[in-house]
Backbone bond lengths (Angstrom), bond angles and torsions (degrees), N, CA, C in turn:
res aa  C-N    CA-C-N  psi(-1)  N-CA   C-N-CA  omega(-1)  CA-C   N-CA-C  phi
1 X - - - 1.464 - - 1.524 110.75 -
2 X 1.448 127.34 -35.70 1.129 141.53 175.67 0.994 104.91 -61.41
3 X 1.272 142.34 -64.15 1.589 145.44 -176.52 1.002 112.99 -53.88
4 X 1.861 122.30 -53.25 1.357 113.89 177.10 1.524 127.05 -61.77
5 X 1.484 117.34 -32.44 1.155 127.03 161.20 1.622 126.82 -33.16
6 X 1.350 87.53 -63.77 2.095 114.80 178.33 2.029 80.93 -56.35
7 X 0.893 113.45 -93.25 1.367 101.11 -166.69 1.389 136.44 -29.51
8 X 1.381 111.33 -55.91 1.369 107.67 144.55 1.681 138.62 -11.10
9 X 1.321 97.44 -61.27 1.126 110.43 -176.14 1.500 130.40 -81.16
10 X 2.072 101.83 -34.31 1.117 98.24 156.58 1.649 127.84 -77.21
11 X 1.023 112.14 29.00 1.986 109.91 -172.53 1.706 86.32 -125.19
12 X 1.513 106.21 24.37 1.438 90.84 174.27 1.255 143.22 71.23
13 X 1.282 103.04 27.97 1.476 111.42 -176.02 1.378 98.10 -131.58
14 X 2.313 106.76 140.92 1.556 104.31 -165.29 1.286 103.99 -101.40
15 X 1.406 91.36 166.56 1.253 109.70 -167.50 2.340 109.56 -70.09
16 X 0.709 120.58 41.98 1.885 137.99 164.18 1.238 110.47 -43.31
17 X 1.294 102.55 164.77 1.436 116.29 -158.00 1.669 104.76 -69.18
18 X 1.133 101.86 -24.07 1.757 106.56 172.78 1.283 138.98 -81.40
19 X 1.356 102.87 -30.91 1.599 110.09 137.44 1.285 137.05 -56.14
20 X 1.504 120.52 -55.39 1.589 141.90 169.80 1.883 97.06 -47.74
21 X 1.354 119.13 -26.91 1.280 112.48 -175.59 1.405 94.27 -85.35
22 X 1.208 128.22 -66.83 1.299 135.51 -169.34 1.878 112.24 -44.37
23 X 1.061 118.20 -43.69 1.303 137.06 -169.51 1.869 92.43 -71.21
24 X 1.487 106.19 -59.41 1.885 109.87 164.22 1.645 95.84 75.16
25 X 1.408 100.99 140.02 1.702 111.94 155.17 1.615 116.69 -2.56
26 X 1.325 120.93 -63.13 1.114 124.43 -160.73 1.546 115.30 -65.71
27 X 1.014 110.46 -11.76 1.599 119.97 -170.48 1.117 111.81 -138.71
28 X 1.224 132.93 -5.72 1.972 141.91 174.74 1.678 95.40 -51.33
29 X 0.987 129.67 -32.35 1.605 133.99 -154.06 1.758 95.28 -106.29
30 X 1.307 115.15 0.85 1.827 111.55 174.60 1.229 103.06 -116.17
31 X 1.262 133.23 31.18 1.657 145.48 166.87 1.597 114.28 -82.01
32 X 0.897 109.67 105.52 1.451 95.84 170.30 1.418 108.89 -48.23
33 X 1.702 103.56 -177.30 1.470 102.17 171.43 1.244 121.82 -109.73
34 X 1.142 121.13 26.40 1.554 138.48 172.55 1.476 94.95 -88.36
35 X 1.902 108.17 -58.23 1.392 114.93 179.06 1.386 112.58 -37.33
36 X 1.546 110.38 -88.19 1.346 127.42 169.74 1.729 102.78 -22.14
37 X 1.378 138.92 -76.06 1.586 131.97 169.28 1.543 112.68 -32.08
38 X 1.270 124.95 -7.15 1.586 125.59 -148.27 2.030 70.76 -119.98
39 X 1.007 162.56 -7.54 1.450 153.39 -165.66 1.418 88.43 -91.69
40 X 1.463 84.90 144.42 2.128 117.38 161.32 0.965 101.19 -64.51
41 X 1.282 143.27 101.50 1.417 133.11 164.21 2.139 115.15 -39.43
42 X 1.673 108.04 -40.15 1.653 93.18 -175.83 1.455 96.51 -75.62
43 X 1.766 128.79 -8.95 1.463 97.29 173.47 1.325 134.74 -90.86
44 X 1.585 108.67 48.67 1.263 124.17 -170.92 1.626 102.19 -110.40
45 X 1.274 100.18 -35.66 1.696 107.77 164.07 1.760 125.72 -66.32
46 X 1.369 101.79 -16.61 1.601 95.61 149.43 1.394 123.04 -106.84
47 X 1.352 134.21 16.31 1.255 137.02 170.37 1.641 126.30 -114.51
48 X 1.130 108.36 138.80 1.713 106.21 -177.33 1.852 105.44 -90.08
49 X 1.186 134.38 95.05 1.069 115.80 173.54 1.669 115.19 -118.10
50 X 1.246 104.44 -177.21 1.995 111.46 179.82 1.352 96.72 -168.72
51 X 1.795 78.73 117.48 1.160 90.54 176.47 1.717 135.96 -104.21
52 X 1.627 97.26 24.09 1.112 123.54 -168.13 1.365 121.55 -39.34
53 X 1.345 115.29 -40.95 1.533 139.50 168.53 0.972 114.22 -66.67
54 X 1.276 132.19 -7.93 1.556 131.55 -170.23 1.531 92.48 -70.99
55 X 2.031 99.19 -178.35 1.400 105.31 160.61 1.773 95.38 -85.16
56 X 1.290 102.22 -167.26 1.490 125.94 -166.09 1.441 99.99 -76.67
57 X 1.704 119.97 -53.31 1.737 133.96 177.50 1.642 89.75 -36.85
58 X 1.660 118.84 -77.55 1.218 122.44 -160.64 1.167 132.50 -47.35
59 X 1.741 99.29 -31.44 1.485 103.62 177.75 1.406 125.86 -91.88
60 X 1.551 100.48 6.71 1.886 113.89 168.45 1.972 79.35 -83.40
61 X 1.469 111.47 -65.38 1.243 98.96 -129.60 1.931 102.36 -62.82
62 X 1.496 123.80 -8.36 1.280 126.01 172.50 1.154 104.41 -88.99
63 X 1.362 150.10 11.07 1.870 147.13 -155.56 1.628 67.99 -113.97
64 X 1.750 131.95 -71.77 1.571 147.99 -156.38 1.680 95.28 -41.96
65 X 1.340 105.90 -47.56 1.240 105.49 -163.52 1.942 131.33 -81.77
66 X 1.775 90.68 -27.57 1.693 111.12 178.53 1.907 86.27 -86.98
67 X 1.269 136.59 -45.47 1.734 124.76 156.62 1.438 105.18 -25.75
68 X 0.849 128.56 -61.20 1.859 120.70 -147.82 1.726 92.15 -87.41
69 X 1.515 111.44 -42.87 1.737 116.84 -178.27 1.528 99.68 -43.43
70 X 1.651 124.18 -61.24 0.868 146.52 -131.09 1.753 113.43 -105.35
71 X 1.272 112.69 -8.61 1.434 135.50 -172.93 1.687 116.62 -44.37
72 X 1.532 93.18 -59.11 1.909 98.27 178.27 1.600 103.28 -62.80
73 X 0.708 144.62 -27.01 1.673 147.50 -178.55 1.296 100.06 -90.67
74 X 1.094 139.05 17.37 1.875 128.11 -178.41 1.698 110.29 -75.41
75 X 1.487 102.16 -41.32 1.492 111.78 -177.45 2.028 112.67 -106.22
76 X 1.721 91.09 50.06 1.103 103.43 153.86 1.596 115.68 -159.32
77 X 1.240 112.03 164.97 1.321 132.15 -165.73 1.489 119.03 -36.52
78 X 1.879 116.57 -39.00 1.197 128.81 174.30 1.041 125.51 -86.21
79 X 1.519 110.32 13.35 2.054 109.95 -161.79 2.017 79.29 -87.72
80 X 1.335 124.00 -59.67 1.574 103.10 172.63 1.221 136.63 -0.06
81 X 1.493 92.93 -80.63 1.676 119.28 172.32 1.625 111.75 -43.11
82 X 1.435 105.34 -68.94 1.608 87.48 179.66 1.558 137.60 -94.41
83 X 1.359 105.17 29.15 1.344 125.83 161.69 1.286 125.41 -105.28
84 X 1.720 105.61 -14.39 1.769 104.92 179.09 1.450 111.79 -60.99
85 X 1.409 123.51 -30.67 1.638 104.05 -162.01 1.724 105.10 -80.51
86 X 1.465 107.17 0.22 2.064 101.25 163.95 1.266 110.22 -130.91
87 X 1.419 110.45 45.23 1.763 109.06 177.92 1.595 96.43 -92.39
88 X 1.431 142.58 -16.40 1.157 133.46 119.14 1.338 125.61 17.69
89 X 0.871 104.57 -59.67 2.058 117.49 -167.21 1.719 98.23 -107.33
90 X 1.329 111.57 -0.51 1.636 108.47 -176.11 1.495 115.96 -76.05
91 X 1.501 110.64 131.55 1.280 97.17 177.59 1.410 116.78 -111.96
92 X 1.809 111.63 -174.65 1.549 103.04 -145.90 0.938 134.43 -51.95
93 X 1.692 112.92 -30.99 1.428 139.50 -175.85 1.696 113.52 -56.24
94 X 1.714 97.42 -34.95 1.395 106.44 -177.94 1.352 111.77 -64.16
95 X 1.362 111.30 -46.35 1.739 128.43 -159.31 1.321 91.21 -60.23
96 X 1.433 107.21 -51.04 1.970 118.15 -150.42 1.769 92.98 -54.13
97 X 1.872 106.10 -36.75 1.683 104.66 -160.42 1.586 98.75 -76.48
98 X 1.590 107.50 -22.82 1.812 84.05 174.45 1.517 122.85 -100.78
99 X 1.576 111.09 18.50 1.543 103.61 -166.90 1.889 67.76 -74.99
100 X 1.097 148.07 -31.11 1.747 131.45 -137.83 1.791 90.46 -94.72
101 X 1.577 120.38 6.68 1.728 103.77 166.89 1.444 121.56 -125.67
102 X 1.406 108.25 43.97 1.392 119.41 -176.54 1.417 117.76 15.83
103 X 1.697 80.40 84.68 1.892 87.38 173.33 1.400 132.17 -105.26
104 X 1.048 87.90 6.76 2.016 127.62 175.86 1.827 104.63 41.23
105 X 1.706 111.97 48.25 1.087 111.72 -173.56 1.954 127.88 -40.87
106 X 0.877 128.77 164.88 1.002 106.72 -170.69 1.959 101.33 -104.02
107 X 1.688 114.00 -178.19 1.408 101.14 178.02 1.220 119.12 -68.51
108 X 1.750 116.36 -31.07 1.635 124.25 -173.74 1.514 110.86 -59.89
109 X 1.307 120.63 -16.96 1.723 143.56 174.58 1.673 98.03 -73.67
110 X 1.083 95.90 -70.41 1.654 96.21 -173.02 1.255 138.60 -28.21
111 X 1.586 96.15 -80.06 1.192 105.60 165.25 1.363 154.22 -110.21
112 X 1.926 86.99 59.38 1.269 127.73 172.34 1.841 102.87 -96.18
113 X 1.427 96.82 -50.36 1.477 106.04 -170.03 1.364 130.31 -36.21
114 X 1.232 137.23 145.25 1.377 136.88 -172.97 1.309 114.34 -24.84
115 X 1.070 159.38 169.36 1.267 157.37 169.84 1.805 122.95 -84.87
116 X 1.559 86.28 -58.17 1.461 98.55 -176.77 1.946 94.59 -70.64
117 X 0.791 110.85 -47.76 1.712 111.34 169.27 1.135 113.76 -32.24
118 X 1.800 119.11 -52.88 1.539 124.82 171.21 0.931 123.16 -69.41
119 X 1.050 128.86 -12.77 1.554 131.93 -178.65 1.566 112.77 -117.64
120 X 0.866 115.89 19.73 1.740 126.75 134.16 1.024 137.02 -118.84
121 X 1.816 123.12 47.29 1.377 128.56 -156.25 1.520 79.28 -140.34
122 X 1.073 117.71 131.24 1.658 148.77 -160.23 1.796 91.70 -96.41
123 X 1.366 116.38 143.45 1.707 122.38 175.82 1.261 91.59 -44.48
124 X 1.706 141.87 -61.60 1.117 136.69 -93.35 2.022 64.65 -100.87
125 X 1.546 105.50 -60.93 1.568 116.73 -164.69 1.360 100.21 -56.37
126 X 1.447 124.32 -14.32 1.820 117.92 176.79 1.864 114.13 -65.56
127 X 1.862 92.79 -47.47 1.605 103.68 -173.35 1.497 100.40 -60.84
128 X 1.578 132.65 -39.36 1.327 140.14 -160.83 1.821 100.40 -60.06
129 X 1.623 104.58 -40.85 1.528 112.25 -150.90 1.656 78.01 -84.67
130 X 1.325 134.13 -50.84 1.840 117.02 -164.80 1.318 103.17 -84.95
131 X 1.039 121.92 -32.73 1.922 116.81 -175.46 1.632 95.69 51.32
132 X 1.161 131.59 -133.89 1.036 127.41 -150.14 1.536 139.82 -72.89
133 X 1.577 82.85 10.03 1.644 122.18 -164.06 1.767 98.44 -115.02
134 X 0.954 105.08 14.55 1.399 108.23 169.74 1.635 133.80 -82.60
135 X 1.062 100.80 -12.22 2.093 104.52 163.74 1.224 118.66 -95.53
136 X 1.974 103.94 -10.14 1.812 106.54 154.33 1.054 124.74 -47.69
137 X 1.199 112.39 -28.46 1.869 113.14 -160.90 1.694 104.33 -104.50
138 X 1.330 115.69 20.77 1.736 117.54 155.11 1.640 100.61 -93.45
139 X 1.332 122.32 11.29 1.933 97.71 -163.17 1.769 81.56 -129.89
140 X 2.080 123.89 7.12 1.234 107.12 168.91 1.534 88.28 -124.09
141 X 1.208 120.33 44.41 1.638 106.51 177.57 1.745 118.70 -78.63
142 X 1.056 104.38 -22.27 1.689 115.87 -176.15 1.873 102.90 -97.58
143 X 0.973 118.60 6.56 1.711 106.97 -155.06 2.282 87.52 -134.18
144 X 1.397 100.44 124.09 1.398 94.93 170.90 1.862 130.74 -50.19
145 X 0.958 111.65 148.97 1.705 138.28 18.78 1.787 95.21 -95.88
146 X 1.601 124.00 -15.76 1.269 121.43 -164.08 1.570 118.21 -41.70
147 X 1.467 112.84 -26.90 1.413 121.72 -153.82 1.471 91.33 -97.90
148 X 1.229 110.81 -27.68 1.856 110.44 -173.65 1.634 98.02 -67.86
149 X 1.152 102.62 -48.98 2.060 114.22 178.75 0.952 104.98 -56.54
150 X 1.299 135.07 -43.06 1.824 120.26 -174.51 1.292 111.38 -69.73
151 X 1.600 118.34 -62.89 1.302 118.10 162.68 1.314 129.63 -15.40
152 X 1.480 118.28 -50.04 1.308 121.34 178.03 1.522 112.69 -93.21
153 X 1.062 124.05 27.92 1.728 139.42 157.24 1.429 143.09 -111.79
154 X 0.964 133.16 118.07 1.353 127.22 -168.99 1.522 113.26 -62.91
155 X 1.777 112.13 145.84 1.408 112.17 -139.60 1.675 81.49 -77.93
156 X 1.525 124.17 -27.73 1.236 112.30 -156.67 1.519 107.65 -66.06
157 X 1.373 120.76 -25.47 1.165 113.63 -178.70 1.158 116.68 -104.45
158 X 1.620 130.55 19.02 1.470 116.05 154.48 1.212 100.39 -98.88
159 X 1.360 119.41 -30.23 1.993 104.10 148.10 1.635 130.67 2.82
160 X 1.694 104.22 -81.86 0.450 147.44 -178.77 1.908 115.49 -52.96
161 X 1.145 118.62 -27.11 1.287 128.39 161.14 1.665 107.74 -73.44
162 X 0.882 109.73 -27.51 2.243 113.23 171.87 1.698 100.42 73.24
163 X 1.343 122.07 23.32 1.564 122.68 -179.56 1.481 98.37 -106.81
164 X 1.402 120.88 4.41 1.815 104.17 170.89 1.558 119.45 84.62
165 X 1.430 120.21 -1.04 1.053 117.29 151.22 1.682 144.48 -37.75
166 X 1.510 109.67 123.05 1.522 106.74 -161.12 1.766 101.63 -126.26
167 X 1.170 119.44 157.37 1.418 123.24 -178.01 1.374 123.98 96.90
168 X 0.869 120.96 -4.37 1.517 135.97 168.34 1.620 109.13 -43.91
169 X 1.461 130.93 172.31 1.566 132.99 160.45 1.513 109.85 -72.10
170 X 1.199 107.14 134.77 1.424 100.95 171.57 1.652 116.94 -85.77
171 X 1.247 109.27 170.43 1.645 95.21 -158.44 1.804 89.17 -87.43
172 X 1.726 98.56 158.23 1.457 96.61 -177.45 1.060 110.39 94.13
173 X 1.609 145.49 -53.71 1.157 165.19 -84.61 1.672 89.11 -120.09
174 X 1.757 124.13 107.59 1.434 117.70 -169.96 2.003 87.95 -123.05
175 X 1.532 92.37 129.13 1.469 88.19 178.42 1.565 108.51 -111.56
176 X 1.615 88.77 108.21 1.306 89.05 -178.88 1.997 130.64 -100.91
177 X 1.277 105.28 145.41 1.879 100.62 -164.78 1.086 81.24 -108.83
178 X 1.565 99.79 150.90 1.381 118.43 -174.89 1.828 106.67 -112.16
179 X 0.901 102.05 119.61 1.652 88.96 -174.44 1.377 123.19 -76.16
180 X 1.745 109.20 163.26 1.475 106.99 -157.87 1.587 100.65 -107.96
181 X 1.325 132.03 117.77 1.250 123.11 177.98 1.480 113.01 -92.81
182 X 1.433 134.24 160.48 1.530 130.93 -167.70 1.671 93.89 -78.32
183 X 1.285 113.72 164.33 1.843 123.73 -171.74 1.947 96.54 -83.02
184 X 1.280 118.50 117.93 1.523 112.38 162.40 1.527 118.29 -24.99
185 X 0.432 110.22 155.68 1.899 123.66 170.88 1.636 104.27 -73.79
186 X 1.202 97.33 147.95 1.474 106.50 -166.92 1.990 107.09 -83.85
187 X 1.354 115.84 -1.00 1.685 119.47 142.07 2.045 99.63 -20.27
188 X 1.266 85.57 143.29 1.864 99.13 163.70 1.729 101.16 -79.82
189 X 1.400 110.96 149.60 0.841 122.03 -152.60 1.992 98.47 -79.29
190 X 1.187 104.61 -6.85 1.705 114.33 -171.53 1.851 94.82 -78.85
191 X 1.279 110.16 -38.43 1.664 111.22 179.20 1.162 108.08 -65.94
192 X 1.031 134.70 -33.81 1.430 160.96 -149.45 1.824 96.12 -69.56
193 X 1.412 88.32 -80.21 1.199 118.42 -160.24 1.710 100.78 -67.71
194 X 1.608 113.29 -28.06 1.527 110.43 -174.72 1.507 99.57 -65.62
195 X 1.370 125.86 -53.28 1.373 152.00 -149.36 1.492 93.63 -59.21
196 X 1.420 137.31 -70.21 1.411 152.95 138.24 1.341 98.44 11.15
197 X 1.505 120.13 -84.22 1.475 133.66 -169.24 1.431 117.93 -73.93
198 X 1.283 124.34 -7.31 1.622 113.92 138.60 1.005 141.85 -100.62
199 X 1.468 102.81 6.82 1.818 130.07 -165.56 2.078 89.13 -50.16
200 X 1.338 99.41 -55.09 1.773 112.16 -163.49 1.901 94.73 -53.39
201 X 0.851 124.36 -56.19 1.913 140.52 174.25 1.448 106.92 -37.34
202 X 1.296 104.34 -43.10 1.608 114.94 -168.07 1.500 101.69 -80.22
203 X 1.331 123.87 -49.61 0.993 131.28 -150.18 1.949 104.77 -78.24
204 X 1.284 94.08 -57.01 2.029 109.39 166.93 2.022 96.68 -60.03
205 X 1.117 114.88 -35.85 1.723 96.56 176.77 1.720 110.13 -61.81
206 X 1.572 119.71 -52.37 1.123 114.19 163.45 1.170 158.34 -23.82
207 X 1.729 91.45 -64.84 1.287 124.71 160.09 1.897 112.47 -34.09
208 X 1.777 93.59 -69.28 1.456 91.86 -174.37 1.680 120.26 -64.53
209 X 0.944 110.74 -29.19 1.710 112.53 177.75 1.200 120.62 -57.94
210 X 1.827 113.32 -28.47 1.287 118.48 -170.29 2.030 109.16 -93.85
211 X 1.510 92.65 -21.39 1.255 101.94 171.35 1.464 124.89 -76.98
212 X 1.570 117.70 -29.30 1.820 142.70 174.12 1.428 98.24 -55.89
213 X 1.442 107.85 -59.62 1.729 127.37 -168.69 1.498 110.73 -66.15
């Protein structure tokens, strides 16, 4: 299927909604990403695909592409719907713009989503992205990526969501490392300390010899 594909494509023919059909679910994820870059973006609006199986690259570079398909519909009710099956590949900026259209994602959405995407989504932008699906996310608080996200939130504001979330930073909270210095040398501490106090003698004796010479 791979080969025929590559061929396909190199004899110049694009990648359209009639191909993308022909090619089907089962093989959307054996595209290179030149291929996948080589798609009509509006022929994504006649195709059902998921790209769930993909790698991570693919499923940015098909999220880029059902975005641009999908653009005139953004500031309405259905742009959700037909962008969920590559919000996968969405990144943070995207998420942050739909926690503000109550799309009340669900958890199986969530924490699928990009990672680094999830972990720049603020409590306040978390409640925005589940809306009504928001007391789901006390029963994945211990289990990844949910537990990585709390961690990196301040406790006052997963508080503040009223779902019982625990582990957060506490406010104030300065973590301080103490640094490790190597153990003195087992010298008495009188050599030690002499060695120190002619170090400056040694150093101006040097100096001048190398400057004489």
């Amino acid at each position: 299927a791979s080969a025929a594909i590559k061929r396909y494509v190199e004899l110049g023919n694009a990648l359209n909604a009639t191909a993308l059909n022909a090619i089907g679910l089962s093989h959307v994820c054996q595209l290179s990403d030149a291929e996948l870059e080589a798609i009509d973006p509006p022929s994504l609006k006649l195709v059902s695909l998921n790209p769930s199986n993909c790698s991570q690259e693919k499923k940015n570079i098909l999220y880029r592409k059902a975005k641009e398909a999908f653009s005139k519909q953004q500031h309405f009710p259905a742009y959700y719907q037909l962008i969920l099956p590559y919000l996968e590949g969405a990144p943070g900026a995207d998420l942050k713009a739909l926690s503000k259209d109550n799309v009340n994602m669900n958890m199986s959405t969530f924490v699928t989503l990009r990672r680094d995407s999830l972990m720049s989504l603020t409590p306040a932008e978390v409640r925005g992205l589940l809306g009504l699906n928001l007391p789901d996310l006390a029963g994945w608080q211990y289990r990844a990526p949910v537990w990585d996200w709390v961690r990196l939130q301040r406790q006052s504001e997963l508080d503040a969501l009223g779902v019982g979330l625990t582990g957060g930073t506490q406010e104030g909270y300065i973590n301080i490392i103490t640094p490790k210095f190597p153990a003195l040398s087992s010298a008495p501490l009188g050599s030690v300390a002499g060695a120190f106090h002619l170090l400056p003698a040694l150093l101006l004796t040097f100096l001048t010899v190398s400057i004489v010479s």
